[in-house]
C-alpha positions as CSV (number, residue, x, y, z in Angstrom):
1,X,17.9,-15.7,-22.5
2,X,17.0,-19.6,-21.3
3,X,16.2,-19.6,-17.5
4,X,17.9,-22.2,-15.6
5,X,16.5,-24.4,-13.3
6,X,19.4,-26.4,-11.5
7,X,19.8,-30.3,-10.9
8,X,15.7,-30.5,-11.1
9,X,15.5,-34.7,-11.2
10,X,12.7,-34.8,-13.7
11,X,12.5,-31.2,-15.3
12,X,8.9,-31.3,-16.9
13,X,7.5,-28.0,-18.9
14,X,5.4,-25.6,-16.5
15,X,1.9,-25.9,-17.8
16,X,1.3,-22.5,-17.6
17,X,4.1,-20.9,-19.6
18,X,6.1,-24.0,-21.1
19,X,9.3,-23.2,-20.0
20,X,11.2,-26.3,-18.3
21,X,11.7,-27.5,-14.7
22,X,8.3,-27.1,-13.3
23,X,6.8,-29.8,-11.2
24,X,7.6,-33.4,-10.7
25,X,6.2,-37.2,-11.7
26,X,4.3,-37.2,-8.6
27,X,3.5,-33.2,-9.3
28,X,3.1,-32.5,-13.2
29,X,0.3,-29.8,-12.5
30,X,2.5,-27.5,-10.5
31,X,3.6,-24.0,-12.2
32,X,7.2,-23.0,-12.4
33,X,8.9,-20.2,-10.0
34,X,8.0,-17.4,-12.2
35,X,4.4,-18.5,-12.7
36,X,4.2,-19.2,-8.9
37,X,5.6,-15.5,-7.8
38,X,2.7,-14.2,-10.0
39,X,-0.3,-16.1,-8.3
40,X,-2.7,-13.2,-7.9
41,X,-6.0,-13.6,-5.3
42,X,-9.6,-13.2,-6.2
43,X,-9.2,-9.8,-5.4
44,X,-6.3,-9.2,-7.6
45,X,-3.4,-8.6,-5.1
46,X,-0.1,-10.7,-5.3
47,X,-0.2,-13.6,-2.7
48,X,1.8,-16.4,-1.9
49,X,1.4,-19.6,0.3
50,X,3.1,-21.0,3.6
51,X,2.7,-23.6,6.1
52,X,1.6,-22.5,9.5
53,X,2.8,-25.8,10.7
54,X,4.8,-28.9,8.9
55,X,1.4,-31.1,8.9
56,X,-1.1,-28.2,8.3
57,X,-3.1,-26.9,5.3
58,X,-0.9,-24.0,3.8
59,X,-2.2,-20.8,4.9
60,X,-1.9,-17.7,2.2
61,X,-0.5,-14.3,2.5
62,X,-0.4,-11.2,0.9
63,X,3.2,-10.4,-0.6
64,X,2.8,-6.8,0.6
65,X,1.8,-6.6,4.1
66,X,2.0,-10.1,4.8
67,X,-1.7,-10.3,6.2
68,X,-4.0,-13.2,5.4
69,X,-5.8,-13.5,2.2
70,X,-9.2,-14.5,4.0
71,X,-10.7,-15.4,0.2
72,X,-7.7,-17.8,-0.8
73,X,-7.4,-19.6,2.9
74,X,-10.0,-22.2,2.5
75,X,-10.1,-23.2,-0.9
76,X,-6.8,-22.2,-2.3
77,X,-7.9,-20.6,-5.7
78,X,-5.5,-18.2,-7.0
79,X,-5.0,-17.0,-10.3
80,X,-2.1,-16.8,-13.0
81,X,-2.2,-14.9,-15.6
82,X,-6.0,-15.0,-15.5
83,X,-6.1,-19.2,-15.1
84,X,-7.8,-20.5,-11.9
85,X,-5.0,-22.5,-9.6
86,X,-4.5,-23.7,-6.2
87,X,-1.9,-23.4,-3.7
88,X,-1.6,-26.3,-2.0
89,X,0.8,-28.2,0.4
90,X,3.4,-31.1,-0.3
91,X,4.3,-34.2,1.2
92,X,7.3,-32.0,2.1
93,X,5.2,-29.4,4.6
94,X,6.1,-26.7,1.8
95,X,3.6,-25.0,-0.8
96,X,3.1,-25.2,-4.6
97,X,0.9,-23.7,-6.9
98,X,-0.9,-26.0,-9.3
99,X,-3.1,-25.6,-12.7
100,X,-6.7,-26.8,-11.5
101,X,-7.3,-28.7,-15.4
């Protein structure tokens, strides 16, 4: 069953699982929703990202107590589906998670 992805301007394919309406011109590196909600941290528990503030780094959390993920903070790494990414902020004081190659 296709996934659908709404009024995405510029749908591009995620480049970790090829389906369509991952990231943007300015953001081709950046995983799809699925992909994203997978993001595992080095010490293989679920995390996801969120700004502590609109102009701040992105600060990352574990999905299951919401507690912070003290090895992913700084640098961001995060893995999906065993391949090294990075949560990192946009220009719109949200989070993405992006392939690092």
């Amino acid at each position: 069953m296709p996934r659908e992805h709404g009024d995405s301007p510029t749908p591009r394919p995620c480049p970790m699982c090829g389906l369509p309406g991952a990231g943007t011109a300015d953001r081709p590196r950046e995983v799809c929703d699925d992909c994203r909600a997978s993001a595992r941290c080095a010490h293989d528990r679920p995390v996801t990202g969120q700004n502590t503030r609109f102009t701040a780094m992105g600060i990352t959390v574990w999905h299951d107590d919401r507690t912070e993920c003290v090895s992913a903070i700084g640098s961001g790494r995060v893995w999906v589906d065993g391949h090294e990414c990075r949560i990192v902020t946009t220009r719109a004081g949200g989070v993405a998670v992006e392939t690092t190659g």
